[in-house]
Biotite code that builds the C-alpha atoms (Angstrom):
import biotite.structure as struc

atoms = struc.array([
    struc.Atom([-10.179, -14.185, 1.189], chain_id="A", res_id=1, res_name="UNK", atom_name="CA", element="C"),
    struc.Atom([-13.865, -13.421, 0.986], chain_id="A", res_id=2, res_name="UNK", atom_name="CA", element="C"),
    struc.Atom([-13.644, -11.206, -2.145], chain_id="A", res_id=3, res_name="UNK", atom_name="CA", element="C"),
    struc.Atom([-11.644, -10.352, -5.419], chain_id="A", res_id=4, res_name="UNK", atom_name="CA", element="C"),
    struc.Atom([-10.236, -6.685, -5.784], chain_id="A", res_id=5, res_name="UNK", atom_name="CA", element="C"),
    struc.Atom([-9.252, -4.018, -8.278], chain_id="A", res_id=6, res_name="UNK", atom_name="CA", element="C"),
    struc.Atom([-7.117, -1.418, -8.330], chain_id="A", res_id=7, res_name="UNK", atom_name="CA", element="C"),
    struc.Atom([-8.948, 1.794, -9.055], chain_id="A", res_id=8, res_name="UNK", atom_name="CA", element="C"),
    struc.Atom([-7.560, 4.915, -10.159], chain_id="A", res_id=9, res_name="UNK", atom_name="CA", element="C"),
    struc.Atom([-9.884, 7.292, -8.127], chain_id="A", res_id=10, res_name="UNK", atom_name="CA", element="C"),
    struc.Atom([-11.369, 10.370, -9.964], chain_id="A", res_id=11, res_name="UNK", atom_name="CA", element="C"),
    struc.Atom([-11.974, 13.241, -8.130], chain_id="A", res_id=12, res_name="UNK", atom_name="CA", element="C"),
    struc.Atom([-15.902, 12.700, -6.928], chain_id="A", res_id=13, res_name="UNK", atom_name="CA", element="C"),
    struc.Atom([-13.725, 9.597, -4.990], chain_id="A", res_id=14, res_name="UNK", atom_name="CA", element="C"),
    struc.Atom([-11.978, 11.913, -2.670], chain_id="A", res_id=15, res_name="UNK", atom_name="CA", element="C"),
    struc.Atom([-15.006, 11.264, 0.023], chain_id="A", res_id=16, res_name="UNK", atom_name="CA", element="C"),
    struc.Atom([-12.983, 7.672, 0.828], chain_id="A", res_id=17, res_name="UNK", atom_name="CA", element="C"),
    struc.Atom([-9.255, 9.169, 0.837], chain_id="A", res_id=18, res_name="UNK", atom_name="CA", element="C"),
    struc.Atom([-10.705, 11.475, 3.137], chain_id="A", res_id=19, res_name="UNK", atom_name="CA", element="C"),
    struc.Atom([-12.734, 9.218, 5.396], chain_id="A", res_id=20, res_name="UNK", atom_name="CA", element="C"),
    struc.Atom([-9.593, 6.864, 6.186], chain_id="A", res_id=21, res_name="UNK", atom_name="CA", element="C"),
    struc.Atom([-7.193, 10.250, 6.954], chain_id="A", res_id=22, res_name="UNK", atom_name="CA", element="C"),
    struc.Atom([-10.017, 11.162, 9.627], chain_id="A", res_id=23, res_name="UNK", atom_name="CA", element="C"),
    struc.Atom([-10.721, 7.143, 11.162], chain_id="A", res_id=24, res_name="UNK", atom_name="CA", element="C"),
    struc.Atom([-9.086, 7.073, 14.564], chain_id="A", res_id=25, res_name="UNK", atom_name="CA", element="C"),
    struc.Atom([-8.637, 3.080, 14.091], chain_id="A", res_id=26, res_name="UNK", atom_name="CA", element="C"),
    struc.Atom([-7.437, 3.534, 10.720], chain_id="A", res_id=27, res_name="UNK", atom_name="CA", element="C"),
    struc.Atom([-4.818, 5.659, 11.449], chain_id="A", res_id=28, res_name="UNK", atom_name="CA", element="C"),
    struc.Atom([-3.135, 4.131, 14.797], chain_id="A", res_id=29, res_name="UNK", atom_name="CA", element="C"),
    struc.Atom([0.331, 3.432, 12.766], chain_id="A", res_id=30, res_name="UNK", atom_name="CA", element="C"),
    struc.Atom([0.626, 6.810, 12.059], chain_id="A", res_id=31, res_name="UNK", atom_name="CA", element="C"),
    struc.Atom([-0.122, 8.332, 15.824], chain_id="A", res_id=32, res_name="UNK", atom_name="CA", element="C"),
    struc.Atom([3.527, 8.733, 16.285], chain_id="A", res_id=33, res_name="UNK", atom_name="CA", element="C"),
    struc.Atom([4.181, 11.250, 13.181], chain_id="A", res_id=34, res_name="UNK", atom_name="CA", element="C"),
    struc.Atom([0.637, 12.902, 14.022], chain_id="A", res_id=35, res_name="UNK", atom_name="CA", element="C"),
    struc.Atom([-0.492, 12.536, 17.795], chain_id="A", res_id=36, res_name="UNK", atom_name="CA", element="C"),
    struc.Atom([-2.697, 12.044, 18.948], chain_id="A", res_id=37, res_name="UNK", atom_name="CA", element="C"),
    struc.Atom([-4.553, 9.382, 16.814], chain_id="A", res_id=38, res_name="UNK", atom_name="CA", element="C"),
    struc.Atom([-2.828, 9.607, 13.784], chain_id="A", res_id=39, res_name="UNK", atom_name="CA", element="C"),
    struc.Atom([-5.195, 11.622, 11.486], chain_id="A", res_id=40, res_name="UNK", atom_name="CA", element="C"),
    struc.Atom([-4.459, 13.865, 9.295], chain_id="A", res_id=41, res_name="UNK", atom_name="CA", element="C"),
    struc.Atom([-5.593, 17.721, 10.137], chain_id="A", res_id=42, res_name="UNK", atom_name="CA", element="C"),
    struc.Atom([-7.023, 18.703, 6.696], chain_id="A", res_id=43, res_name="UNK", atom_name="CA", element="C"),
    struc.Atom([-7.751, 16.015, 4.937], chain_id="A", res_id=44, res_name="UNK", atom_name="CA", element="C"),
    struc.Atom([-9.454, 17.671, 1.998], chain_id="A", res_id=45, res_name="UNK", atom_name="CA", element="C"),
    struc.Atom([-6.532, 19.107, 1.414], chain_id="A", res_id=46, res_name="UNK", atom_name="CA", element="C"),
    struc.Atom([-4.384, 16.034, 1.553], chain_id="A", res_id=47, res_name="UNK", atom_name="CA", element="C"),
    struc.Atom([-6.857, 14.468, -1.082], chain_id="A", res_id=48, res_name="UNK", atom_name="CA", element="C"),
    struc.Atom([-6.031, 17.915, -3.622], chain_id="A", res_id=49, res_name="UNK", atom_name="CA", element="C"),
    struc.Atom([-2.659, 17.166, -3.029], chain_id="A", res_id=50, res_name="UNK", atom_name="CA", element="C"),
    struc.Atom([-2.627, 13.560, -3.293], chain_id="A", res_id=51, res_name="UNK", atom_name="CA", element="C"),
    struc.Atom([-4.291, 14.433, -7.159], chain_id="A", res_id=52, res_name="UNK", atom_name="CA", element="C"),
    struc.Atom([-2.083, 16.734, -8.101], chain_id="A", res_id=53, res_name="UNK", atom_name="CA", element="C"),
    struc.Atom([1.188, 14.975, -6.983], chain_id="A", res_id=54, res_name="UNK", atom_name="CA", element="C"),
    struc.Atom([0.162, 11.597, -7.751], chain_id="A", res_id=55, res_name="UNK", atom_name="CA", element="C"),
    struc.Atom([-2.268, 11.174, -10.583], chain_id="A", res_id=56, res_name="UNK", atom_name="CA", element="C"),
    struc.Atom([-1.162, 10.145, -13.766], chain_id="A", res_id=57, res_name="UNK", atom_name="CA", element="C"),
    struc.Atom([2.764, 10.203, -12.724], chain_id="A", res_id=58, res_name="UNK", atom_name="CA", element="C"),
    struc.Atom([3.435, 6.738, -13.582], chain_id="A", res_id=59, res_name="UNK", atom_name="CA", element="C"),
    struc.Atom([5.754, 4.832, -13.339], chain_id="A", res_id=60, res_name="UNK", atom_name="CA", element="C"),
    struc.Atom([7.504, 7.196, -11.052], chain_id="A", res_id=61, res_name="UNK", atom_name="CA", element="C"),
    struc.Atom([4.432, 7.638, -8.626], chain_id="A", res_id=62, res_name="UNK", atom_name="CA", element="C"),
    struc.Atom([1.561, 5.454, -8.412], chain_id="A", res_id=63, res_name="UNK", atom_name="CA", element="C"),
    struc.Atom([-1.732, 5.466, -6.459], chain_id="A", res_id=64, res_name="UNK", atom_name="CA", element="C"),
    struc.Atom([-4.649, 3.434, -6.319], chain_id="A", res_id=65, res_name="UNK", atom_name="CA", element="C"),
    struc.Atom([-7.947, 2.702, -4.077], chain_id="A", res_id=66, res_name="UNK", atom_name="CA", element="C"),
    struc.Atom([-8.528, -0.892, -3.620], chain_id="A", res_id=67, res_name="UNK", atom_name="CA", element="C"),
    struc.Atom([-12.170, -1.580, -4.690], chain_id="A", res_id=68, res_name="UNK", atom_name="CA", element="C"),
    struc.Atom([-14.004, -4.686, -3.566], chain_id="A", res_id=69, res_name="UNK", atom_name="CA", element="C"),
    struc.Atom([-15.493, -6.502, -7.184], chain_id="A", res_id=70, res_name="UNK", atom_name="CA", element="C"),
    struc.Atom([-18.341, -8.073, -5.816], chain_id="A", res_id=71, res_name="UNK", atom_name="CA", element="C"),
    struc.Atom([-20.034, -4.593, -4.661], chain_id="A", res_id=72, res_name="UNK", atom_name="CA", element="C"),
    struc.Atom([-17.883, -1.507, -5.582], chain_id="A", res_id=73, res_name="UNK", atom_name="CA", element="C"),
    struc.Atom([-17.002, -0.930, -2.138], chain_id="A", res_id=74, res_name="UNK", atom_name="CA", element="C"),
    struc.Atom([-13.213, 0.705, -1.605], chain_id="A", res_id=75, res_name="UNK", atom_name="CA", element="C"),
    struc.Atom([-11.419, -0.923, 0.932], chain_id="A", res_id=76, res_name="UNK", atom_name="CA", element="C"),
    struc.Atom([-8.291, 0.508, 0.909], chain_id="A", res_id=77, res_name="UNK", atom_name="CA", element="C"),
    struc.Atom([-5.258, 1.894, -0.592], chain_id="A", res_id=78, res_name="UNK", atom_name="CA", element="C"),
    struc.Atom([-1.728, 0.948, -2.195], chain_id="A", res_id=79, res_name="UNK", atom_name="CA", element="C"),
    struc.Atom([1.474, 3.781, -3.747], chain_id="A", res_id=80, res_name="UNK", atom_name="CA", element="C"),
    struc.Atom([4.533, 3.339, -4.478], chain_id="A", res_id=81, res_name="UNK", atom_name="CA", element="C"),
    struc.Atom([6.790, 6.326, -5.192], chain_id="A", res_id=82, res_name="UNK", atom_name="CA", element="C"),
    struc.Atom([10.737, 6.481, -6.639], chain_id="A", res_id=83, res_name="UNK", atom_name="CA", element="C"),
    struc.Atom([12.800, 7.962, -4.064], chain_id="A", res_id=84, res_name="UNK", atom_name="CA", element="C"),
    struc.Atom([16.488, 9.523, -5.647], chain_id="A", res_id=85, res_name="UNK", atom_name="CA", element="C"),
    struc.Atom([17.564, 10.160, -2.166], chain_id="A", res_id=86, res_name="UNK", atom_name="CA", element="C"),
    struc.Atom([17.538, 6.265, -1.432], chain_id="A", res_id=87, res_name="UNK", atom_name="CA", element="C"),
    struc.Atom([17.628, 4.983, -5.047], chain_id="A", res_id=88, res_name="UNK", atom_name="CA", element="C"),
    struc.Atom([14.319, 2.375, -4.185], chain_id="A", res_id=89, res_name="UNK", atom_name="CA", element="C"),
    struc.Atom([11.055, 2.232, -4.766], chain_id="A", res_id=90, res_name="UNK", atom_name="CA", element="C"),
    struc.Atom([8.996, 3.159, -1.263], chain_id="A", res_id=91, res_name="UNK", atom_name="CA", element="C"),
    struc.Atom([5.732, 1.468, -1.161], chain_id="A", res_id=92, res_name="UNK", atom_name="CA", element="C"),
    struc.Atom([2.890, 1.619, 0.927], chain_id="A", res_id=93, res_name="UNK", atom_name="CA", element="C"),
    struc.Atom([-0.796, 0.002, 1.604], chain_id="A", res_id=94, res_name="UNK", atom_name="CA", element="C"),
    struc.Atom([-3.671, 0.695, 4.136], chain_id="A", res_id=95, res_name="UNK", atom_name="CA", element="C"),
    struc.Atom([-6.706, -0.824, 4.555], chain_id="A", res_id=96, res_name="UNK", atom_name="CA", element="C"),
    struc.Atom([-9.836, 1.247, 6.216], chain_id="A", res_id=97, res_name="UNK", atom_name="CA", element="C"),
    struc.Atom([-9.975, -0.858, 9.622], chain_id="A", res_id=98, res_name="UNK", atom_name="CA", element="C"),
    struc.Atom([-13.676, -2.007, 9.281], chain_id="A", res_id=99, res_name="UNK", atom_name="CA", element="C"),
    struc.Atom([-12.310, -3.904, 6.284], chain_id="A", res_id=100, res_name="UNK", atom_name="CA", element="C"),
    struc.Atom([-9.220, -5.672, 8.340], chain_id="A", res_id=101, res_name="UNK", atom_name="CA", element="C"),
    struc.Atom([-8.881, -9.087, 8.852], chain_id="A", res_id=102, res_name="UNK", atom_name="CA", element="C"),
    struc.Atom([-10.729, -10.038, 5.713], chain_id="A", res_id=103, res_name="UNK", atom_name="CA", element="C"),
    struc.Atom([-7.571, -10.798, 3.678], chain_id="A", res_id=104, res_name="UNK", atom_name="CA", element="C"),
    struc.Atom([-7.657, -8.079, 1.379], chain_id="A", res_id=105, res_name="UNK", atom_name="CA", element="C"),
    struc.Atom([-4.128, -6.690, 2.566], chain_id="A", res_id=106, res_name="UNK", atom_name="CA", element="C"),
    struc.Atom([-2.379, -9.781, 1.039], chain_id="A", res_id=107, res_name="UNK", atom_name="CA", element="C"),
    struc.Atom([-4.638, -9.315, -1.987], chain_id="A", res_id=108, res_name="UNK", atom_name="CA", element="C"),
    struc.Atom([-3.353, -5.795, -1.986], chain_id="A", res_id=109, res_name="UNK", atom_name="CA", element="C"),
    struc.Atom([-0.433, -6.149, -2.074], chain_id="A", res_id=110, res_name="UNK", atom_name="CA", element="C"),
    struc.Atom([-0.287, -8.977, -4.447], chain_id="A", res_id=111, res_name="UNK", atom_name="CA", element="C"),
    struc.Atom([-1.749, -6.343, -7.172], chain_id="A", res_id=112, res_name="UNK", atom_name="CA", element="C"),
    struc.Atom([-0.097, -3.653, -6.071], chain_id="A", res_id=113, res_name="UNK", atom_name="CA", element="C"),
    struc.Atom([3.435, -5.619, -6.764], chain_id="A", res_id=114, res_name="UNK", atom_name="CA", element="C"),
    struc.Atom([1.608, -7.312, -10.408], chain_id="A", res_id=115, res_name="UNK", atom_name="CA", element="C"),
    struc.Atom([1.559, -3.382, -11.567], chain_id="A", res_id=116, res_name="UNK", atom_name="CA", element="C"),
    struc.Atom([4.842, -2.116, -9.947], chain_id="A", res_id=117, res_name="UNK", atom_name="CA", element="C"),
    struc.Atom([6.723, -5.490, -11.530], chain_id="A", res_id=118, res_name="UNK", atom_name="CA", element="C"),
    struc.Atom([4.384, -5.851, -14.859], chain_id="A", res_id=119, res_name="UNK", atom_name="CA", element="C"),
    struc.Atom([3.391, -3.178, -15.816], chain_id="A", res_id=120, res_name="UNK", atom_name="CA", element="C"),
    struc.Atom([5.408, 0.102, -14.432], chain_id="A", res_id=121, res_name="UNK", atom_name="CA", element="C"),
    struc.Atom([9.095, -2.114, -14.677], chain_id="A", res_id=122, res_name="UNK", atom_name="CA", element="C"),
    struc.Atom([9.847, -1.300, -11.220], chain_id="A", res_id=123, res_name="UNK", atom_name="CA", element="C"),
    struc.Atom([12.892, -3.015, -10.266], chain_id="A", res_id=124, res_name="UNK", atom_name="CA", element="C"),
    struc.Atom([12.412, -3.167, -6.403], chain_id="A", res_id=125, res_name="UNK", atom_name="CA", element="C"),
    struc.Atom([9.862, -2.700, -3.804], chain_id="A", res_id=126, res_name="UNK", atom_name="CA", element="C"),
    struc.Atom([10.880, -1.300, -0.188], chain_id="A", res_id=127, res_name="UNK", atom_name="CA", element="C"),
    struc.Atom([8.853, -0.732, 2.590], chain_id="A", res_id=128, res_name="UNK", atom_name="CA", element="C"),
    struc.Atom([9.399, -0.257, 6.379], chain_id="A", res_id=129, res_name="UNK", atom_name="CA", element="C"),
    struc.Atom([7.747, -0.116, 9.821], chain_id="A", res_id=130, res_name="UNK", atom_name="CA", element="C"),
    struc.Atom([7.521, -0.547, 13.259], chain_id="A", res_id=131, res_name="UNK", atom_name="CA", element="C"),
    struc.Atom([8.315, -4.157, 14.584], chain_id="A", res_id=132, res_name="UNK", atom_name="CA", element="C"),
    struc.Atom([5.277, -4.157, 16.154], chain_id="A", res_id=133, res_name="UNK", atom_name="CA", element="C"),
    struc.Atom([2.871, -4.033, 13.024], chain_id="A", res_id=134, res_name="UNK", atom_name="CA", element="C"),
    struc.Atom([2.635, -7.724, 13.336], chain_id="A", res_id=135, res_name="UNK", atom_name="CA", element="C"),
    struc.Atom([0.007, -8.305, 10.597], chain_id="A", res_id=136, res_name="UNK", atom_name="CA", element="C"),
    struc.Atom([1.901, -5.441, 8.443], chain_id="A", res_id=137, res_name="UNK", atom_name="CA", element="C"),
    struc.Atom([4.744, -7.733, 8.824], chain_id="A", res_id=138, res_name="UNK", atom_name="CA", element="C"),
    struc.Atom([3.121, -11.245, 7.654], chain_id="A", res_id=139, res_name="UNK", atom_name="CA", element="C"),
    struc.Atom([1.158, -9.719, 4.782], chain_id="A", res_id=140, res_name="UNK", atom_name="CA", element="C"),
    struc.Atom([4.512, -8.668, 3.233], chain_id="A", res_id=141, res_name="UNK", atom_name="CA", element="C"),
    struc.Atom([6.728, -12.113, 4.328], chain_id="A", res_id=142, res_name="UNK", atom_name="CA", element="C"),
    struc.Atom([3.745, -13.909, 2.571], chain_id="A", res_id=143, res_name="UNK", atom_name="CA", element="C"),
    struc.Atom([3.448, -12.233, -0.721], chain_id="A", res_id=144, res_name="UNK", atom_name="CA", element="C"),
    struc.Atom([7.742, -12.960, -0.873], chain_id="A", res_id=145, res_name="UNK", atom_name="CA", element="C"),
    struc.Atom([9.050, -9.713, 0.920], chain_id="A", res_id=146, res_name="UNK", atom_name="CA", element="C"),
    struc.Atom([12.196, -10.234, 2.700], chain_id="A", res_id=147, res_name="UNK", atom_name="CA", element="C"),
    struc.Atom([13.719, -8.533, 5.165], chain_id="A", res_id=148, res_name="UNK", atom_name="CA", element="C"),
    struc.Atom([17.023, -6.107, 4.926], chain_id="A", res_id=149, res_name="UNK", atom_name="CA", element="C"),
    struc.Atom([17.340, -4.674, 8.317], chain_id="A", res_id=150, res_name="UNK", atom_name="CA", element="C"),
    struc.Atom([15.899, -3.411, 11.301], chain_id="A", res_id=151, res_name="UNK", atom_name="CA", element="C"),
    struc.Atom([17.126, -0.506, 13.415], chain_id="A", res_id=152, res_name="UNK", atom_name="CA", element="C"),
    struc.Atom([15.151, 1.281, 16.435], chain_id="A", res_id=153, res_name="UNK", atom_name="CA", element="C"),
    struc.Atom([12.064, -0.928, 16.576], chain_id="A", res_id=154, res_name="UNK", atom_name="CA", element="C"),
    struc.Atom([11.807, -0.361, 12.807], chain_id="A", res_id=155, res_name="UNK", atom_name="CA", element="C"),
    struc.Atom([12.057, -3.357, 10.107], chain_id="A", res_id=156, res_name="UNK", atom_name="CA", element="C"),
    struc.Atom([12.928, -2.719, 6.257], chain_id="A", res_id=157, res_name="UNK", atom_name="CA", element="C"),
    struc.Atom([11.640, -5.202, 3.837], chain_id="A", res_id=158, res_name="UNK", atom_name="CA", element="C"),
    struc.Atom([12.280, -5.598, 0.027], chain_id="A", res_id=159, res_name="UNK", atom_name="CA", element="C"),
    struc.Atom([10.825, -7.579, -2.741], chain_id="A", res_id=160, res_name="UNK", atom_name="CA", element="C"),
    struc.Atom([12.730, -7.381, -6.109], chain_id="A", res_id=161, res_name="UNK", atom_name="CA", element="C"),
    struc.Atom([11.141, -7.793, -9.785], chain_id="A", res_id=162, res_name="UNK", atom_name="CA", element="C"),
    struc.Atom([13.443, -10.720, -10.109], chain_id="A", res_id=163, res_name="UNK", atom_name="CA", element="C"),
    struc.Atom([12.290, -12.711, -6.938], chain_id="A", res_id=164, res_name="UNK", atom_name="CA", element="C"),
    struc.Atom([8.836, -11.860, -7.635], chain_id="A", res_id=165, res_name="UNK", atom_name="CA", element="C"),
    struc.Atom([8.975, -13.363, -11.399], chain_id="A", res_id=166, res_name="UNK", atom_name="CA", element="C"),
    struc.Atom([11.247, -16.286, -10.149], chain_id="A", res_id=167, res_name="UNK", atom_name="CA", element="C"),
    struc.Atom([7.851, -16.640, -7.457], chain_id="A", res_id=168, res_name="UNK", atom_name="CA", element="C"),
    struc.Atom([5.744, -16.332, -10.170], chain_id="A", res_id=169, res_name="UNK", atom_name="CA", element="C"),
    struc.Atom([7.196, -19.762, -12.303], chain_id="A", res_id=170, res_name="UNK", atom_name="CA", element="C"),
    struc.Atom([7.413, -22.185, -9.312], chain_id="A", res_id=171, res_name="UNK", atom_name="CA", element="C"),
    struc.Atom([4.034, -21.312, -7.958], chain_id="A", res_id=172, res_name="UNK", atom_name="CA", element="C"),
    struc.Atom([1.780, -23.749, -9.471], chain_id="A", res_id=173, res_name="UNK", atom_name="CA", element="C"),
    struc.Atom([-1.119, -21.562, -8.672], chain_id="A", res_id=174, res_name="UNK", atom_name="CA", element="C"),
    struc.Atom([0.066, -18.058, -10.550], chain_id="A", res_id=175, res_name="UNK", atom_name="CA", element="C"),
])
């Protein structure tokens, strides 16, 4: 890992970033299935107005946060986590603008994403899920102490609780 991140609650002048990683091709390859082609979003502006007024300030039940690089103020991504009372689990998710891959900063990501779901918010569990073959999706999460709970039709479901993650948190000599 090159460099330290922050979450940052984006104001609304931010929007330019949200809107720039809806409408990157490379960005948003995972999502080409849900929207085909490429997998960005049509109206992005619009997603970011939404994404404001569904999001912002909802804690603990809905969080969302840029990732911003310390050492220049540079946004590199984004993490959320939502309650879902259909599935009774917290959904989480994380994307990192794909010039910015490779640089460690989705393990870093994640890592503060699950301090303020776990320390601050009192989330009791984090779930994600995705396709099998999201490789590096896959190792970010095993190494930050996700498990997995299943898999079914190429996709895999993976879970970290607040309990595992505090247990983590005493017998790592480095936290």
């Amino acid at each position: 890992m090159s460099d330290s991140l922050r979450l940052y609650i984006p104001r609304p002048e931010d929007g330019w970033f949200y809107v720039k990683m809806l409408s990157d091709p490379e960005t948003m390859a995972y999502n080409a299935p849900w929207f085909p082609p490429d997998g960005c979003i049509s109206a992005p502006e619009r997603e970011w107005q939404a994404l404001r007024e569904n999001w912002f300030g909802k804690e603990p039940e809905r969080f969302y946060a840029f990732l911003r690089r310390e050492r220049d103020g540079a946004f590199v991504g984004d993490v959320n986590y939502h309650f879902d009372p259909e599935r009774d689990r917290w959904d989480m998710g994380i994307v990192i603008f794909a010039p910015e891959r490779g640089k460690g900063y989705g393990r870093l990501g994640l890592s503060l994403l699950i301090e303020q779901a776990f320390t601050k918010d009192g989330v009791s569990r984090l779930h994600n899920e995705f396709e099998l073959t999201r490789v590096a999706a896959y190792r970010v999460h095993k190494a930050v102490g996700f498990r997995e709970t299943g898999a079914a039709d190429g996709i895999i479901r993976l879970e970290l609780t607040r309990e595992e993650y505090l247990r983590g948190k005493k017998t790592d000599p480095g936290a």
